[in-house]
C-alpha positions in Angstrom: 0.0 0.0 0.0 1.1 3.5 -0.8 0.6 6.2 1.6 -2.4 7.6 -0.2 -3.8 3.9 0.7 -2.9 4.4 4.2 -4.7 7.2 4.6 -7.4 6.2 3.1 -7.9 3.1 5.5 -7.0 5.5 8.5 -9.9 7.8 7.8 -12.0 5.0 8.2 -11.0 4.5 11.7 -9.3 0.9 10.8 -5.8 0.3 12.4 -2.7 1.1 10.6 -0.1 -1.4 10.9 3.8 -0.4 11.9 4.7 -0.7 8.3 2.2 1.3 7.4 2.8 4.1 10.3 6.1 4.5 8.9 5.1 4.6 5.6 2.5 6.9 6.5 4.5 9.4 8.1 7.4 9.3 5.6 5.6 9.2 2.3 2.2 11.0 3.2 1.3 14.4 2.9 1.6 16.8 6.1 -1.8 18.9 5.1 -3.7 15.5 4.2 -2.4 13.7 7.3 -3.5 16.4 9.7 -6.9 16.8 8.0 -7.6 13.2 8.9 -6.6 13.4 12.1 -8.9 16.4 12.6 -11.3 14.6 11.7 -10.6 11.4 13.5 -10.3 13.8 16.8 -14.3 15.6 16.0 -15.4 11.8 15.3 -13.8 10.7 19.0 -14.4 13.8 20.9 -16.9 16.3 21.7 -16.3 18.1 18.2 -16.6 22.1 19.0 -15.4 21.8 22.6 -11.8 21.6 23.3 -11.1 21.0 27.0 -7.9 22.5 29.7 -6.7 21.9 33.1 -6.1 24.2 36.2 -3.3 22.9 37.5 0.2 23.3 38.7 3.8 21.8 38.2 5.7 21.8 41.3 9.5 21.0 41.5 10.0 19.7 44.9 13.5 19.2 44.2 16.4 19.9 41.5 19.5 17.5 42.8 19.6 14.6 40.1 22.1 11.9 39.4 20.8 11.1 36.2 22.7 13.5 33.5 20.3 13.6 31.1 21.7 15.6 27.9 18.8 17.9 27.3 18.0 18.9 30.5 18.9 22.4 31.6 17.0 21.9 34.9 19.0 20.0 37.3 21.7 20.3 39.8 24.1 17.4 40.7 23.8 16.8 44.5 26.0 19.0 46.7 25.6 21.9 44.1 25.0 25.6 46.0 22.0 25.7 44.0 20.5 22.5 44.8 16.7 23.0 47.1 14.2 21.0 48.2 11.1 22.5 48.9 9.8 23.0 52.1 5.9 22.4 53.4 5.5 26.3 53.5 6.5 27.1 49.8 4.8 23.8 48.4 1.5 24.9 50.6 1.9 28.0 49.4 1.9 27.1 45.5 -1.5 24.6 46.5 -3.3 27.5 47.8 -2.8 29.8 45.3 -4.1 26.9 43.0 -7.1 26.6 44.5 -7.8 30.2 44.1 -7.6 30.1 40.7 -9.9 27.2 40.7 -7.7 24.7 40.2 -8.4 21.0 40.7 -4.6 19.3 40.4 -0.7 19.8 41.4 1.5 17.7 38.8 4.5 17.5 41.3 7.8 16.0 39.8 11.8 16.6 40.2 15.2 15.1 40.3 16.4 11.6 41.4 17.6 13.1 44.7 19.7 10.4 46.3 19.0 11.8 50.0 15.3 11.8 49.8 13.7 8.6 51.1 10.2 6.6 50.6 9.4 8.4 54.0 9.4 11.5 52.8 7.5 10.8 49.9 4.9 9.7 52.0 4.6 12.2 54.6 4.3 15.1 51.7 1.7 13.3 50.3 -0.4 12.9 53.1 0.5 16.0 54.4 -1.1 17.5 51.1 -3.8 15.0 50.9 -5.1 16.0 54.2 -4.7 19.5 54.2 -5.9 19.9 50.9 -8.3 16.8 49.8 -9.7 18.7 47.1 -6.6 18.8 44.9 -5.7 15.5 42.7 -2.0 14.6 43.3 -0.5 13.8 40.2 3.3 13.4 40.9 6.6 12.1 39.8 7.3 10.0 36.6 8.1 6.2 35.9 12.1 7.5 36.2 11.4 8.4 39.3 9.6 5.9 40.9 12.1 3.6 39.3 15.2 6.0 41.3 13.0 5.6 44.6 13.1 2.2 44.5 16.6 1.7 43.8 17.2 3.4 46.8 15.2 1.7 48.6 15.6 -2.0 47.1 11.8 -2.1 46.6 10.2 -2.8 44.1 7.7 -0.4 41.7 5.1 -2.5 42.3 6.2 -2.0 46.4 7.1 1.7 45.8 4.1 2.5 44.2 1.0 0.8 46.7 3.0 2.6 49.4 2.7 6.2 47.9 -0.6 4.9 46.7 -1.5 4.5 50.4 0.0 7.9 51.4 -2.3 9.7 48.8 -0.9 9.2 45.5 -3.8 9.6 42.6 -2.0 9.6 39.6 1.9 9.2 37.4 2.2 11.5 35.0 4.3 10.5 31.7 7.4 12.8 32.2 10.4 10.6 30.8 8.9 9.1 28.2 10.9 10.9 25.9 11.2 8.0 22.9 10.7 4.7 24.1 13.6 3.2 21.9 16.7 2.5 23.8 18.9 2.6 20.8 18.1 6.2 21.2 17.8 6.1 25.1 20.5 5.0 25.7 22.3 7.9 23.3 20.5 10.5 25.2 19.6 9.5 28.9 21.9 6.5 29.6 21.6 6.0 33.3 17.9 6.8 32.8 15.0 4.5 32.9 14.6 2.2 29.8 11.9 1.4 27.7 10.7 -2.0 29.5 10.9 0.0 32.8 8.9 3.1 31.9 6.3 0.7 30.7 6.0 -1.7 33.5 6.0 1.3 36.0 3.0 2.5 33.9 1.8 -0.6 33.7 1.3 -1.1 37.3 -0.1 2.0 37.8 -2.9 1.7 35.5 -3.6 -1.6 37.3 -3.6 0.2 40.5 -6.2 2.6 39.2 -4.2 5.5 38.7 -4.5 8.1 36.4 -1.5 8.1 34.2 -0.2 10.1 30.8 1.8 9.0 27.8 4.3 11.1 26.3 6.7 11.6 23.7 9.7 14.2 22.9 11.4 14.4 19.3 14.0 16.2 18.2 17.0 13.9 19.6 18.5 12.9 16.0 16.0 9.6 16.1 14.4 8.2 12.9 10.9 8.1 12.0 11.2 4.4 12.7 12.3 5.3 16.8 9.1 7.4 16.5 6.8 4.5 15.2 8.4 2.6 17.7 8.0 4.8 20.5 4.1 5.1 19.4 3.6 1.1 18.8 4.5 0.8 22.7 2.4 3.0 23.8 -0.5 1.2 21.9 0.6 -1.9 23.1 0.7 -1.0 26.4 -2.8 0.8 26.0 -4.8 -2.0 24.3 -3.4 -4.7 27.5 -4.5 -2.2 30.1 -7.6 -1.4 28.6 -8.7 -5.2 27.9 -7.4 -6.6 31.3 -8.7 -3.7 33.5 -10.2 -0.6 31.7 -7.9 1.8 32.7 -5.2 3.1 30.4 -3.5 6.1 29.6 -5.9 8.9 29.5 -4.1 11.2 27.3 -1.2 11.7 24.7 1.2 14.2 24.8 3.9 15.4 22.6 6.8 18.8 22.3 9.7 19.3 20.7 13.1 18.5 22.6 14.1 22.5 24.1 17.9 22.8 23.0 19.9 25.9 23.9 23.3 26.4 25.3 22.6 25.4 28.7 22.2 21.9 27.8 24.8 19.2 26.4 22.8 18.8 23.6 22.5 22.3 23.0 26.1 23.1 23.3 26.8 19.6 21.3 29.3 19.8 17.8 26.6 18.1 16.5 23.7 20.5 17.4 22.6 20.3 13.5 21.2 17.2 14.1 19.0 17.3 16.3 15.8 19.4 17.4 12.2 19.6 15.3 10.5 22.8 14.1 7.1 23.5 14.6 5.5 21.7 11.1 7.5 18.9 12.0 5.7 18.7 15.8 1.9 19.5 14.1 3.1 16.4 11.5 3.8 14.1 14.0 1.3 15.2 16.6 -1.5 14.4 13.6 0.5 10.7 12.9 -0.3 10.3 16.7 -3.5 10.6 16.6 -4.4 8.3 13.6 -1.9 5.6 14.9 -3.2 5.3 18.6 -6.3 4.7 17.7 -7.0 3.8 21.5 -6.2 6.9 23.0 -9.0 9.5 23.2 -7.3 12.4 23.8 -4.7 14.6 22.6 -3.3 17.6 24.3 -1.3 20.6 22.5 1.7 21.9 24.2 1.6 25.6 23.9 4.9 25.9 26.9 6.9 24.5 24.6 5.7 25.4 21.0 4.0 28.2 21.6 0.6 29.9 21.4 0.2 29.7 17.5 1.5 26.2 17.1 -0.9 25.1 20.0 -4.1 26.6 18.5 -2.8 25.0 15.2 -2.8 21.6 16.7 -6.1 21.8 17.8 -6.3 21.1 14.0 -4.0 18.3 13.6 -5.8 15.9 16.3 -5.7 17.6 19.4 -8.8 18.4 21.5 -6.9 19.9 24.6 -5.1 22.7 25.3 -3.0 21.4 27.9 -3.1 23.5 31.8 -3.3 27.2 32.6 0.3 26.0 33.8 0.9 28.3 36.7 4.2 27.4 36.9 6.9 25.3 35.4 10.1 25.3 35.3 11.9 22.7 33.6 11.4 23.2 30.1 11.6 26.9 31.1 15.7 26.4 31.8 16.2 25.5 28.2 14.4 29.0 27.0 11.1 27.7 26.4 8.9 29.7 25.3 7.5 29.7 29.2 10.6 31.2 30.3 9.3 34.6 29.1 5.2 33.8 29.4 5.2 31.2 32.6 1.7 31.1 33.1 -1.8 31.8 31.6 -4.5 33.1 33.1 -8.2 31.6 32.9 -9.0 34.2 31.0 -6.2 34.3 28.6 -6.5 30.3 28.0 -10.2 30.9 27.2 -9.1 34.0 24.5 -6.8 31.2 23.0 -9.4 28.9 22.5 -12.0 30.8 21.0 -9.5 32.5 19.1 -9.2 28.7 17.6 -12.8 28.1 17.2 -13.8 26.4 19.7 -15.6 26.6 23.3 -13.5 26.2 26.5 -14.1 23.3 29.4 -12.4 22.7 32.0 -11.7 19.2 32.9 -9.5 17.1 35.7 -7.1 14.6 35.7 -9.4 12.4 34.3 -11.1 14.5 31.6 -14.2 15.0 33.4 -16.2 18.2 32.8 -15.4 20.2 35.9 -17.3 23.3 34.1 -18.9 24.3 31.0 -19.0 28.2 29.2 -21.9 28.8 27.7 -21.0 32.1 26.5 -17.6 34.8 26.5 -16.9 34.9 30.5 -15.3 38.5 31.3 -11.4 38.7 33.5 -13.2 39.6 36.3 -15.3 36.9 36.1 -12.7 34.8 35.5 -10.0 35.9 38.5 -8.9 33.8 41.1 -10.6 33.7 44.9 -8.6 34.2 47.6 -9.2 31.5 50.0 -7.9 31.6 54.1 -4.4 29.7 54.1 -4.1 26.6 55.6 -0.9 26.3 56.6 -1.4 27.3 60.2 -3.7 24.9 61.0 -3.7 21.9 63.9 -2.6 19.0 62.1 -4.9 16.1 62.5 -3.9 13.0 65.2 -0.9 11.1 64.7 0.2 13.3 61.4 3.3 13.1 60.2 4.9 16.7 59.6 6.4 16.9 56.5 10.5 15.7 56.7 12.7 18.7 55.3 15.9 18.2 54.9 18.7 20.3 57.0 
């Protein structure tokens, strides 16, 4: 079959082989490709509505022993500018959340060798009970994988015991590609393919809510990509089949290269990195080849505001979070270095501006709140709520470890 073919079977919703993925996204035509996948998305979602999330990414710590070549965000341990956030400042970041209506934290950091399970699991109960309301969605397969290292547990041990402390969800940070021919270029003392999937794997049969993602731009092939995608699928159509709960979402950016990472600074910086037609191609191969994933969020922190609303026409039906605050892509110049946040109100201008009607959702892509018409700034402004950090913590608590 030629890509023309391919296409043609896509649009009718059957599933492309890998063969023909490849195919697809090295012979087919960018415009047609993305029209499909448009229309794939309205057939599979709600087709004028495209959904966000009020949310936050908190860093709880930068120290990482893990070297990964694009990263501009960590700080080997014992560096003067290594932190660890304390309950006041990561209290501090929930409450403003909640003011702006928000519904989750995404919390995620380093592989700090000094942090054990324990303190894992007082922050989360700590948060869970001081602030029940907010769905903890933190840390990545990498991470669990560096926890139990540490601890010679196991994931499946690490992750019922954070489970237990208040753990709802693992988001898909590290995903990167799931090749380790190219893995093991970029991030070799990272987690590998087998071991980002079984961590997912077990949180899904836990009942979490967990995220798949992908990063190009590291010199891979289309092939890596395929690959990268076929194991998500994989993954998806066991979890779904055996238990019903999968990966709720896809997401995708382009790796963020600049000088202050290695493969920014690399002699072979040519080679790697993906523009923006490149991103809306493969975001729009995405959606055709996992044809059991639902939804597909644009990344406007990394590719920008015009690129995002673009997606939204190349299979994506969400615009991602009003992201009020991140700062790991940010240390490689992303385009969030400069615009760190949105507000409701500008998230909702974005939207519209696309063609569509904002909802909010949560984790789990369930309607939080509908617009029925153009809500003003005012009407759209955080509430200040009374802090909670001074209050009596509850029997028996735990106060949150921090490190000397």
């Amino acid at each position: 079959m030629n890509a023309n073919d391919i296409l043609a079977k896509a649009a009718q919703g059957e599933r492309l082989t890998p063969d023909e993925g490849l195919i697809l996204y090295r012979d087919g035509d960018p415009d047609a490709t993305m029209a499909v996948a448009h229309q794939l998305r309205l057939a599979r979602t709600t087709p004028g509505q495209v959904t966000y999330l009020v949310d936050r990414n908190i860093n709880y710590t930068n120290a990482c022993t893990t070297d990964c070549q694009f990263c501009s965000f960590y700080r080997v341990p014992g560096h003067p500018e290594v932190y660890v956030r304390t309950q006041a400042e990561i209290g501090e970041k929930v409450e403003e959340l909640i003011a702006w209506g928000g519904t989750r934290i995404l919390m995620q950091g380093g592989h700090n060798p000094d942090l054990r399970i324990e303190w894992y699991e007082e922050m989360l109960r700590w948060l869970k009970t001081t602030y029940p309301e907010i769905e903890l969605d933190c840390f990545s397969p990498s991470e669990i994988e560096a926890i139990a290292k540490i601890e010679g547990m196991t994931m499946a041990q690490v992750l019922r015991r954070l489970q237990a402390a208040g753990l709802d969800g693992l988001p898909g940070g590290g995903g990167e590609i799931l090749d380790d021919e190219v893995r093991k270029r970029i991030t070799p003392k990272k987690t590998k393919t087998a071991e980002w999937l079984e961590a997912m794997r077990i949180a899904q049969r836990l009942g979490m809510t967990t995220s798949a993602t992908m990063v190009i731009g590291f010199g891979e092939t289309l092939q890596h990509r395929i690959n990268s995608l076929t194991n998500l699928r994989n993954l998806q159509d066991e979890s779904l089949a055996s238990h019903g709960n999968g990966f709720t979402a896809f997401i995708m950016w382009t790796a963020q290269l600049s000088t202050t990472n290695s493969l920014g600074r690399s002699r072979h910086r040519a080679k790697y990195g993906a523009n923006y037609d490149e991103y809306l191609h493969t975001n729009a191969v995405a959606r055709i080849y996992l044809d059991n994933f639902q939804n597909f969020q644009a990344s406007w922190p990394t590719q920008g505001l015009e690129t995002a609303r673009r997606a939204l026409y190349a299979g994506a039906n969400d615009f991602g979070s009003t992201m009020l605050e991140e700062n790991v892509v940010s240390a490689a110049n992303a385009y969030t270095e400069e615009n760190p946040r949105m507000t409701v109100y500008d998230l909702h201008a974005q939207i519209r501006q696309a063609g569509f009607t904002p909802a909010q959702r949560d984790s789990r892509y369930r309607l939080v709140r509908t617009f029925d018409r153009v809500y003003s700034e005012a009407e759209l402004a955080p509430t200040p709520i009374p802090s909670r950090l001074g209050a009596q913590p509850p029997p028996n608590f735990v106060p949150l470890a921090v490190l000397a």
